[in-house]
Every structure is written in C-alpha cells, then in structure tokens.
C-alpha positions as CSV (number, residue, x, y, z in Angstrom):
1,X,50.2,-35.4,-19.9
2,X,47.7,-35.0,-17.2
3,X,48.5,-33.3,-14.0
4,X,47.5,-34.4,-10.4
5,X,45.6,-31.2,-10.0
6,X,43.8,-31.4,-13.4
7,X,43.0,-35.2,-14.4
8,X,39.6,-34.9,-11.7
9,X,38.2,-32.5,-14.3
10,X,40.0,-33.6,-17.4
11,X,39.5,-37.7,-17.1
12,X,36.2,-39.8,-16.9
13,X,35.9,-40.4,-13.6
14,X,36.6,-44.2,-14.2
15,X,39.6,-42.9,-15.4
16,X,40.7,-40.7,-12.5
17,X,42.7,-43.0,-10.6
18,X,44.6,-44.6,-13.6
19,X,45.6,-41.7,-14.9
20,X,46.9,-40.1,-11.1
21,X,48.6,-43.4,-10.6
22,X,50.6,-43.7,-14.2
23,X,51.3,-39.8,-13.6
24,X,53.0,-41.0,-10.7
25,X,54.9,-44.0,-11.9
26,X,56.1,-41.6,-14.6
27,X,57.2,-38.9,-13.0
28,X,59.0,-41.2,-10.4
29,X,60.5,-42.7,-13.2
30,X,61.6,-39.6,-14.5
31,X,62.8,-38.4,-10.6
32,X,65.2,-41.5,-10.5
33,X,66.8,-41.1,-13.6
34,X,65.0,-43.2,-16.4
35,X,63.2,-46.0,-16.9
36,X,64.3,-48.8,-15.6
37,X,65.8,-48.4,-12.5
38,X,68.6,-50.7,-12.4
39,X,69.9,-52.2,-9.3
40,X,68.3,-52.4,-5.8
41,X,69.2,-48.6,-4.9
42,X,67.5,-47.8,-7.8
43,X,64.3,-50.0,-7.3
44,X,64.0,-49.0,-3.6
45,X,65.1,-45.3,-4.7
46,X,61.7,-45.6,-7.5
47,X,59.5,-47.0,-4.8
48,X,60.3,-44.2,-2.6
49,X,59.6,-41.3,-5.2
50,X,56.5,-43.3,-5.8
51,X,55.4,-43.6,-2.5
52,X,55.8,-39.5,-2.4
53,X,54.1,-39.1,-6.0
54,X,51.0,-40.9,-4.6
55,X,50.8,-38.8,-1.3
56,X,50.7,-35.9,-3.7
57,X,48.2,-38.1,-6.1
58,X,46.0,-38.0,-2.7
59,X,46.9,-34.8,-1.9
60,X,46.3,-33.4,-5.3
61,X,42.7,-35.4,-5.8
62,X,41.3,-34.1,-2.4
63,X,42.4,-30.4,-3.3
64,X,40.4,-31.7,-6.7
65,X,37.2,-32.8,-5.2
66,X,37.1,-29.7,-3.3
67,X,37.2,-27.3,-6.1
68,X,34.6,-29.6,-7.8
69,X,31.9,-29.3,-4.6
70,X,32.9,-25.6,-4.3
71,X,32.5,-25.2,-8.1
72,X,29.0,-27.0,-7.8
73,X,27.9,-25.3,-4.6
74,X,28.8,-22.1,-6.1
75,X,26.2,-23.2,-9.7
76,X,23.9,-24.5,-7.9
77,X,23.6,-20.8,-5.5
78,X,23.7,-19.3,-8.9
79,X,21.0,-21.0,-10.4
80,X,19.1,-21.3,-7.1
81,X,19.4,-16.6,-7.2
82,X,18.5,-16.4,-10.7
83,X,15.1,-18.5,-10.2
84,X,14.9,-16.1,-6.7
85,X,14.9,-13.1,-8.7
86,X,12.5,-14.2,-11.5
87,X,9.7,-15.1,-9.3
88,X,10.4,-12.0,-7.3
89,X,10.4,-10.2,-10.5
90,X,6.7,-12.3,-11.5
91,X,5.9,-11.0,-7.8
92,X,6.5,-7.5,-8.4
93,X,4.6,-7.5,-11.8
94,X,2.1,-9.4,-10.0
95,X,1.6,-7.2,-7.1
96,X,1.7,-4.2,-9.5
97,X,-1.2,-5.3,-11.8
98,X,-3.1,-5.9,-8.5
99,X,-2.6,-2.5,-7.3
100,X,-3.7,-1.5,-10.7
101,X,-6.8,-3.8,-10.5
102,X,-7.8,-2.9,-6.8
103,X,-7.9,1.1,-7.9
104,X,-9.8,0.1,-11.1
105,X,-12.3,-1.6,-8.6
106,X,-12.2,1.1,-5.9
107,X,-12.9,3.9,-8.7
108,X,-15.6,1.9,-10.0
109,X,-16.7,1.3,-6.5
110,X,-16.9,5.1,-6.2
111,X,-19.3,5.8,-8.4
112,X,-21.7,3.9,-7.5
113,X,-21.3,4.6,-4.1
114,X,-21.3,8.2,-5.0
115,X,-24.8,8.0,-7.0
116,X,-26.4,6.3,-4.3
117,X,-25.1,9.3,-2.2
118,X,-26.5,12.1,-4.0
119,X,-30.0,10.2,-4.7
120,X,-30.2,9.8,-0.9
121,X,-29.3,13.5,-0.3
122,X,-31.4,14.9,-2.8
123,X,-34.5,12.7,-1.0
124,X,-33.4,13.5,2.3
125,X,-33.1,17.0,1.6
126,X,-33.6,19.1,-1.9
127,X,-36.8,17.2,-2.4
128,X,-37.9,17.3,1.3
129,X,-37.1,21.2,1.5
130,X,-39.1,21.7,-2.1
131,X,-42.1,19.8,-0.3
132,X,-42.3,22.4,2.7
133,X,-42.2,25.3,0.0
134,X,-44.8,23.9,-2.2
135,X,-46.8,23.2,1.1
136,X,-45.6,26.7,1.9
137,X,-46.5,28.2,-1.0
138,X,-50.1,26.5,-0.8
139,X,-50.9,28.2,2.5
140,X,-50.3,31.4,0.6
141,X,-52.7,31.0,-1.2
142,X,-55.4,30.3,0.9
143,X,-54.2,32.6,3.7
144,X,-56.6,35.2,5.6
145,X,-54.6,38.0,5.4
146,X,-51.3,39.7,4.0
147,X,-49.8,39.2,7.5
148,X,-50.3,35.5,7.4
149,X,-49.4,34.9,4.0
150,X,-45.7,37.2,4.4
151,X,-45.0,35.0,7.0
152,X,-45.3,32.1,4.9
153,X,-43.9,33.6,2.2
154,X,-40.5,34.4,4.3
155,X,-40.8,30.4,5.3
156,X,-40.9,29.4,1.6
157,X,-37.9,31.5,1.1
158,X,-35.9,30.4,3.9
159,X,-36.4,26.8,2.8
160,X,-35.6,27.7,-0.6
161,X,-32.1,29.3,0.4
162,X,-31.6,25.9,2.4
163,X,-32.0,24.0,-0.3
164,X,-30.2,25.8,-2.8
165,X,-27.5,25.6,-0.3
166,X,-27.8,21.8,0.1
167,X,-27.8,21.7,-3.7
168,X,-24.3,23.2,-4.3
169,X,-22.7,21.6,-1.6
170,X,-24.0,17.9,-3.0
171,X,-22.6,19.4,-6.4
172,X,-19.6,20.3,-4.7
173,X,-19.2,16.9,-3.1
174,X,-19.9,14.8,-6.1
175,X,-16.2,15.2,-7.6
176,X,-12.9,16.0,-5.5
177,X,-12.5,19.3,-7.4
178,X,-9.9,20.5,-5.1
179,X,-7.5,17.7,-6.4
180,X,-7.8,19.1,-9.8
181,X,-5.5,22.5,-8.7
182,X,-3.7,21.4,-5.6
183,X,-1.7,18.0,-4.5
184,X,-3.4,16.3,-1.8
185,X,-1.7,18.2,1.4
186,X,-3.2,21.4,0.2
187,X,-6.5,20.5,-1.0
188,X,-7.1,19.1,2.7
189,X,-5.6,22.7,4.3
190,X,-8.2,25.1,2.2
191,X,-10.8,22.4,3.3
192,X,-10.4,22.2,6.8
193,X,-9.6,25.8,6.9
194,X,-13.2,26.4,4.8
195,X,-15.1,24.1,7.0
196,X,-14.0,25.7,9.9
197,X,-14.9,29.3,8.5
198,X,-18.3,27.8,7.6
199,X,-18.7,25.7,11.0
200,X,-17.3,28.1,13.5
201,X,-15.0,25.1,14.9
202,X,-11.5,26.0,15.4
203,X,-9.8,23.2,13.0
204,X,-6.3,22.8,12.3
205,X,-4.3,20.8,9.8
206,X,-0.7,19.3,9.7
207,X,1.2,17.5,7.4
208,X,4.3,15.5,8.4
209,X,6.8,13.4,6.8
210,X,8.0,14.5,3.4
211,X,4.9,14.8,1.0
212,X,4.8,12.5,-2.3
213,X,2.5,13.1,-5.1
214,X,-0.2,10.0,-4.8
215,X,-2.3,7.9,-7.3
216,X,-4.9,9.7,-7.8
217,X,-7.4,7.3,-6.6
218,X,-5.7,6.9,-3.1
219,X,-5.5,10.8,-3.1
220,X,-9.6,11.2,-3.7
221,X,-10.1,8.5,-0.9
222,X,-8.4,10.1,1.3
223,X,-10.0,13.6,0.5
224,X,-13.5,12.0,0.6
225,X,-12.5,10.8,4.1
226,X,-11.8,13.9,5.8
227,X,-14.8,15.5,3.8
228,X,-17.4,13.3,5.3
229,X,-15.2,12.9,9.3
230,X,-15.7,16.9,9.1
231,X,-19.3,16.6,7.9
232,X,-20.1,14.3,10.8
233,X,-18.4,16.8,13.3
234,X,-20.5,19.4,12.0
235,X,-23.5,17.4,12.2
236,X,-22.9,15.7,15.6
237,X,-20.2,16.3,17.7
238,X,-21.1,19.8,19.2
239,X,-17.3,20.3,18.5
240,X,-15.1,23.4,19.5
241,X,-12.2,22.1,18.1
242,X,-11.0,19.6,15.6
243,X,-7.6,18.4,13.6
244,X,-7.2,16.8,10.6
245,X,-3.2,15.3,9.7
246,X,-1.7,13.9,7.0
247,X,1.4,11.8,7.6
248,X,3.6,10.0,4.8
249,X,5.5,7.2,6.9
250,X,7.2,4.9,4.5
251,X,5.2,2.8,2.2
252,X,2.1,3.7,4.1
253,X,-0.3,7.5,4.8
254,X,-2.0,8.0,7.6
255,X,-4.5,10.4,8.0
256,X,-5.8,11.2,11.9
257,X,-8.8,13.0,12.6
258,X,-9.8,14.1,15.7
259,X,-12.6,16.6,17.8
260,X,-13.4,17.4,21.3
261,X,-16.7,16.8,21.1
262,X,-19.4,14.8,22.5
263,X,-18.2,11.8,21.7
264,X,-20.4,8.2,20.8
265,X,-20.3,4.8,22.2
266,X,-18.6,2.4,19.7
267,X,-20.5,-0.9,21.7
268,X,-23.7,0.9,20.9
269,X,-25.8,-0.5,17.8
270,X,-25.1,1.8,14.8
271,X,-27.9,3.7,12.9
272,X,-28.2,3.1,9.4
273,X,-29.0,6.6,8.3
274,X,-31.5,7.1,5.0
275,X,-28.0,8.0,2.8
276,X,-26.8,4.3,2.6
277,X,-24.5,4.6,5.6
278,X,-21.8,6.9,4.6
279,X,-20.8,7.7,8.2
280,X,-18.1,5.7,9.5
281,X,-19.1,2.4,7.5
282,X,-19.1,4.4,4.2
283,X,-15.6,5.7,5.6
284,X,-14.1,2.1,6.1
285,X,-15.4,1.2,3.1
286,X,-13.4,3.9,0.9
287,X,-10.2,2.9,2.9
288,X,-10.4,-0.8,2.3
289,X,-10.9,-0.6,-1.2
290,X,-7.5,0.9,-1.7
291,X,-6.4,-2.0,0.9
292,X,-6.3,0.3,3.5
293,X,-8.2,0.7,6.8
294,X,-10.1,2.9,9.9
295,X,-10.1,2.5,12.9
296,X,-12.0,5.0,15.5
297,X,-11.6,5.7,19.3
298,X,-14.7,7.5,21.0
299,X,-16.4,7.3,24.6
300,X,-19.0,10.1,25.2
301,X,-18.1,13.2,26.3
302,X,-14.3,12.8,25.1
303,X,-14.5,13.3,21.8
304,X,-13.3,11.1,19.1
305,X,-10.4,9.9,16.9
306,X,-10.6,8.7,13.6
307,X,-7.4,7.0,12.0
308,X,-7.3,5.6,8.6
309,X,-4.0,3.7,7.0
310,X,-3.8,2.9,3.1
311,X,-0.9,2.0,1.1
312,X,1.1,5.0,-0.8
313,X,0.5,4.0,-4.5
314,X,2.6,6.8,-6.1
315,X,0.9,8.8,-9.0
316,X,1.2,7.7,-12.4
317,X,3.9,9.4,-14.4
C-alpha cells in the first residue's frame, strides 16, 4: 500500500491525489473497526477519522513537495558545480598552455632581439674601435719620427685593449651564463656585486620574500633587466650609489632598481640610440613579453627608480 509520505514519489502525479485519498478512506476504515461502518456513530465516527486522515494526506503531501524541491534544488546545484569545475578546469589548462605559449614567444622574441643587439654593439663599438687602430696604425707608417709613431703606436694599443674589452663583455652578455650555476637571487648578487667592483658605485642587493625557483625564461628576463638598468647607470647616471631587489610576493616578482644619480626627465622625447633601443624601451619590452611590466620614476638630479612586475611561472620540473 502506498504511504502519505511516499505516494508523491511513488505514483504518477495524476495519480497522487487518488491514491492519498483511498490511503485515507482505508486506513479510516481500518481506525473504526471495519468496513462498513454500521450505524450513525459509526458513519460520523468514519467521517471523523477521515477528516483527520486527509489533514495528514495534506500534511504528508506538503512535507512531500518539499523534499521534492529540496531534492531538485540540491541536483540542480550539483550539476550546476560539476559544469563550474570543468570549465574552471578547461580554464586552467587554458591559461597553462598560454603561459607556455607566451614564454615560447618571449624566448623567440629574445633572440632576435639579442642579434640585433650584438650587431649594433659590434658597429657601434668593436668595428668603430678597429677603424681608429687601422687609422692608427696608418699614421705609423707614415710618421716623421720614432717619437710620433710610439705615440700612435700606444693609441692603437689602447683602442685595441678597449675593444677587446667590449668584445668579451658583448660575449658575456649574449647568454645569462650566470643562471647556468646559480638560482636567480644569486646570479643577481655576484652581478651587482661585480658591477660595482668594475664601476666603483657602491651597489647593494636584497632579496625578500621566500625565494622559488623560476621558469627559466622569466628568470633570464629578469637577469637581462638588471644587466642593462646597471649598464645604463654606468653609462649615465654619474651614480655613487645604487640597489638592485628581488622580491617574491605571491603570484607575482618584483624587482626594484634604484641610483642616486643625475636623474632624466621622463616628459622629455626619448633618444633612439644606434643599438635598437635597449634602454628602457628594450627593458619594457623583455617584461611584457612574460606579461609583465616597468614602470620608472626619475626627475633630474634625484636619481631614478626602475620597477618591473612579471608573473611567477614556477620552473619546470
């Protein structure tokens, strides 16, 4: 027999209300002693029990309807999570063959970027320095007198020491060798402890956060970054002191670089220098194609501050 609590879910719904309302008739039957009733008592005795049965029948069928919406509500949340997590799961593999894609690009970027670097330096100065000892070397050998021609000699030497120097550095510069036997944090404190030993500028370097080992993509950007911010304080900011740090903060690095030196106007036009621009243009450029960015803060005579952000991609394991 089906129950009040039961016949919503157990009966066609064209069904429902039959079935509650013979459940009722028979259990008031069955209340009153048997079927029949016999006698008025009886009758008005059945009609009572009835009357009760059906307040349960109502009772029952709204307790019924309930579970049904909850039991609905509670599929349809089910369903509506499981769809949730598989497009957050598409999202994720998604967002990782991007990252995968954008370092790809970035390292393919990088080369080029790099050749067009060391052809520039090489024209702007191994071959101009080879020039002034040829021309050198040509006044030598027209030269009046042994005096004349040492002193050209000693010029031909000092611009062949100037260029060999140039040479190795540009060698040195063309890969990130100092990622190949130190994680990023130390690479960048023998480097700005070497430039300042080279540079005479008081430079310091700190790391903060707890250090993670980086893709090694995002680890050369960031490298190159600091390589070429230094070389531009060498170059122009008349610096006595600089800082370079290194900070992991969550899901992001951010590297600060700062001198006390002359400073630049940032409203002032920039100078697109014979090397392709790989001053601060060249710099944003390496940060945005690991989606990061640089920003820069400068007035003359304050120094500046360089900040770039990218996005800590892990290493691959």
């Amino acid at each position: 027999m089906t129950g009040y609590y039961t016949a919503a879910r157990e009966l066609p719904r064209r069904l429902v209300l039959p079935g509650l309302f013979l459940t009722a008739v028979t259990m008031a039957g069955s209340e009153i002693g048997g079927w029949p009733p016999h006698g008025l008592i009886p009758w008005l005795g059945f009609f009572l029990v009835l009357a009760v049965n059906m307040g349960l029948v109502g009772v029952f069928t709204r307790f019924a309807e309930q579970e049904q919406t909850r039991l609905g509500v509670q599929a349809e949340t089910i369903a509506e999570l499981e769809r949730t997590n598989t497009a957050l799961q598409q999202a994720l593999e998604e967002n990782a063959a991007l990252h995968e894609q954008l370092l790809v690009q970035a390292r393919e970027a990088g080369v080029a970027d790099e050749r067009r670097r060391l052809a520039a330096e090489i024209h702007d100065t191994i071959a101009q320095g080879l020039t002034g000892i040829i021309a050198q070397l040509q006044v030598v050998a027209n030269a009046p007198d042994l005096p004349t021609a040492r002193t050209h000699l000693e010029r031909a030497a000092g611009l062949a020491r100037h260029s060999l120097g140039e040479a190795r550095r540009s060698v040195h510069n063309l890969a990130p060798v100092a990622l190949e036997s130190d994680q990023l944090p130390e690479a960048l404190k023998k480097t700005v402890a070497e430039w300042g030993e080279r540079t005479g500028v008081r430079a310091e370097f700190t790391l903060t956060g707890t250090a993670e080992q980086l893709h090694d993509e995002v680890a050369a950007t960031i490298l190159r970054i600091v390589q070429e911010a230094l070389s531009n304080v060498a170059r122009h900011a008349r610096a006595t002191r600089a800082g370079v740090t290194l900070s992991f903060a969550g899901d992001e690095v951010i590297l600060d670089i700062r001198d006390d030196g002359a400073g630049f106007d940032l409203l002032a036009p920039a100078v697109r220098s014979r090397s392709g621009g790989f001053g601060l243009p060249g710099m944003r450029a390496r940060a945005e194609r690991v989606a990061g960015s640089l920003t820069v803060e400068s007035e003359p005579g304050l120094g500046t501050a360089l900040s770039a952000r990218v996005p800590l991609v892990r290493h691959d394991r």
